[in-house]
C-alpha positions in Angstrom: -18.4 115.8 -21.5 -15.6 113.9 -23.0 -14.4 111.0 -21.4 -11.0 111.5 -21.4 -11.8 114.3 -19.2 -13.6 112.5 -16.3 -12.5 111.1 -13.1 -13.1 107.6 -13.8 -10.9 107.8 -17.2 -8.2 109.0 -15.5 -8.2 106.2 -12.8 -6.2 104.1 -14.8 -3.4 107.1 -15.8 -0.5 107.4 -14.2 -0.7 111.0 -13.1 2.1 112.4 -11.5 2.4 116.2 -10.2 5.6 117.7 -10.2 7.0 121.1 -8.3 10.3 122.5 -8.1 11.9 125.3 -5.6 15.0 127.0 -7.1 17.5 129.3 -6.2 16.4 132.0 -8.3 14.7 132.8 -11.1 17.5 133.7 -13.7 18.9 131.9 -16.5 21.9 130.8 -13.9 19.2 129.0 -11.4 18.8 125.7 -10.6 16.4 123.4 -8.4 17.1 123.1 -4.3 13.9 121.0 -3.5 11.5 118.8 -5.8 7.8 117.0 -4.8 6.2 114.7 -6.9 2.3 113.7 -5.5 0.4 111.4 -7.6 -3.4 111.4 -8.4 -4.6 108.1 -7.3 -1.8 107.7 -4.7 -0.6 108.6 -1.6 3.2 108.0 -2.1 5.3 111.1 -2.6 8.9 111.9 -3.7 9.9 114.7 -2.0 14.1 115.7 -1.7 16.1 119.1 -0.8 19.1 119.0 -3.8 22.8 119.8 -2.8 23.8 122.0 -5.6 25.9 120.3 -8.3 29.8 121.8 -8.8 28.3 123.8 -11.8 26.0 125.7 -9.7 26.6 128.8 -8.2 23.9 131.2 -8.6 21.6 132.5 -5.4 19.3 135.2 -5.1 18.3 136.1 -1.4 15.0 136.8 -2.7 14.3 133.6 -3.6 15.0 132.1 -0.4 12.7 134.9 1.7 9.5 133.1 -0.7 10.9 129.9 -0.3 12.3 129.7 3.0 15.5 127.0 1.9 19.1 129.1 2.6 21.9 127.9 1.1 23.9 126.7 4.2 21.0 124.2 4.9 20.7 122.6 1.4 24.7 122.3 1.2 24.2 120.5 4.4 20.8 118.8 4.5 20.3 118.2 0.5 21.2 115.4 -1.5 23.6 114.9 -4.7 21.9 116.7 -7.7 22.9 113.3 -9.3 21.4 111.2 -6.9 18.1 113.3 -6.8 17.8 113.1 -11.0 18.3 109.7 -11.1 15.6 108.6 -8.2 13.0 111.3 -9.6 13.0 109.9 -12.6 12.6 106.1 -11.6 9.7 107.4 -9.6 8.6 109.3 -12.7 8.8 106.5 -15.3 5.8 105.6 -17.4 4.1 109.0 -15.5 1.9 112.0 -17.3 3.6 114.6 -15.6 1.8 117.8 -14.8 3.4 121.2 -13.9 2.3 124.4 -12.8 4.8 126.5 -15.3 5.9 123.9 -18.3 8.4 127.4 -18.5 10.0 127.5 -15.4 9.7 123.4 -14.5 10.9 122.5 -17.6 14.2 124.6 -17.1 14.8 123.5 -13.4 14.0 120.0 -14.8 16.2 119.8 -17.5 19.1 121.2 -15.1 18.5 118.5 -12.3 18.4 115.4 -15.1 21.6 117.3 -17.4 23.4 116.4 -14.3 23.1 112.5 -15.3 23.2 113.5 -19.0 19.5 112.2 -19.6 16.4 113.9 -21.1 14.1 115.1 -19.1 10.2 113.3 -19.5 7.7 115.7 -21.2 5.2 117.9 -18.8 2.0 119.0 -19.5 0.8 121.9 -18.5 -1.8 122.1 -14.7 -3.0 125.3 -16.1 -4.2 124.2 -19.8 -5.8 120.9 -18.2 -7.6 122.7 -15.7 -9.0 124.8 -18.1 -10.1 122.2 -20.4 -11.7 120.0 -17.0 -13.5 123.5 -15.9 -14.8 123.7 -19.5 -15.7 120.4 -19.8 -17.4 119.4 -16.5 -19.0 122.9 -16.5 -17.2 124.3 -13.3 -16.0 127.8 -13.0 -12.3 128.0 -12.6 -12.2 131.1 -10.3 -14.2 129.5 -7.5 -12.8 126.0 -7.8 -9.3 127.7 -7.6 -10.6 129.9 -4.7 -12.3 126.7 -2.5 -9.4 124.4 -3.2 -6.6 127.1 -2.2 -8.6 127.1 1.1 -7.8 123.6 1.9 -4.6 123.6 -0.4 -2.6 126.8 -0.1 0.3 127.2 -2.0 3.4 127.4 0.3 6.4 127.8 -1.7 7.4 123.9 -0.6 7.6 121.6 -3.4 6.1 118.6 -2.6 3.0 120.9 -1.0 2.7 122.6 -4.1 2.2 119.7 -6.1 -0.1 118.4 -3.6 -2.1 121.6 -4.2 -2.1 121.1 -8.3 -3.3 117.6 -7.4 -6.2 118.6 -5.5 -7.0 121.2 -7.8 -7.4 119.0 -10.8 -8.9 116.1 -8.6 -11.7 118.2 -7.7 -12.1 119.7 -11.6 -12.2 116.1 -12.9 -15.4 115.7 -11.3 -19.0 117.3 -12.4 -20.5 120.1 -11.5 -22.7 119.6 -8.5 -26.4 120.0 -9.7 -27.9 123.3 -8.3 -31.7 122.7 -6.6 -34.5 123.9 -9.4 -36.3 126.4 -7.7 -39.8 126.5 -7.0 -41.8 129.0 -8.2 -45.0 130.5 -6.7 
């Protein structure tokens, strides 16, 4: 197994796991919540985003997954500006994992335009986890299944990420060893 893929290696990362809720899924959508979880923390960023002036775009359909309406993150959310700017001082010096580098990276790049900075570089939950499966000789499918048991994904941002966290946290370690069985 390689060590850059083992649980002790990665103690002394800085492993950060990002999720975004938007507003839709179009090329006019933008973020309304963001969670950030870490992998050897308990602190976690978590904010609902007041849409900036530039943004406009909602999709009901959306917000029936998510369960965020638009009246409450007008009211209850903070300054897209505000939110880029403390995301990214809690994200600083991070390996930041996402579940779709796709969809995360556009949201992403959205929230920080806002403050006219470049967003960090993400790394994909999906491709590590199946280089950790590979490596520490787990099968995907039924780690996925046993840690969406504990972890479900909820369409909430900061639980999400907790969910990709968990995932990977129980990938990076080994496969348990099966008993040898006796034969008679």
């Amino acid at each position: 197994m390689s060590s850059e893929y083992n649980y002790d290696t990665w103690r002394s990362r800085r492993v950060a796991f990002l999720d975004f809720e938007a507003s839709g899924l179009s090329f006019d959508s933008y973020p309304i919540s963001v969670g950030v979880c870490f992998l050897h923390s308990h602190d976690t960023f978590y904010r609902v985003i007041r849409p900036h002036s530039r943004w406009h775009h909602w999709d009901p359909a959306a917000e029936r997954i998510h369960g965020l309406g638009r009246d409450y993150i007008e009211i209850h959310g903070q300054p897209a500006d505000q939110v880029a700017r403390e995301l990214l001082d809690w994200l600083d010096g991070s390996e930041i994992f996402v579940d779709s580098t796709t969809m995360d990276s556009f949201w992403f790049e959205r929230l920080v335009d806002t403050i006219h900075e470049r967003r960090p570089e993400l790394n994909s939950v999906p491709a590590v986890c199946d280089m950790l499966a590979l490596l520490n000789q787990r099968h995907l499918g039924e780690v996925r299944r046993d840690v969406s048991l504990r972890h479900p994904r909820t369409h909430n941002a900061l639980e999400d990420a907790q969910s990709s966290r968990a995932l990977v946290r129980e990938l990076l370690r080994p496969a348990p060893v099966q008993p040898v069985a006796q034969g008679g």
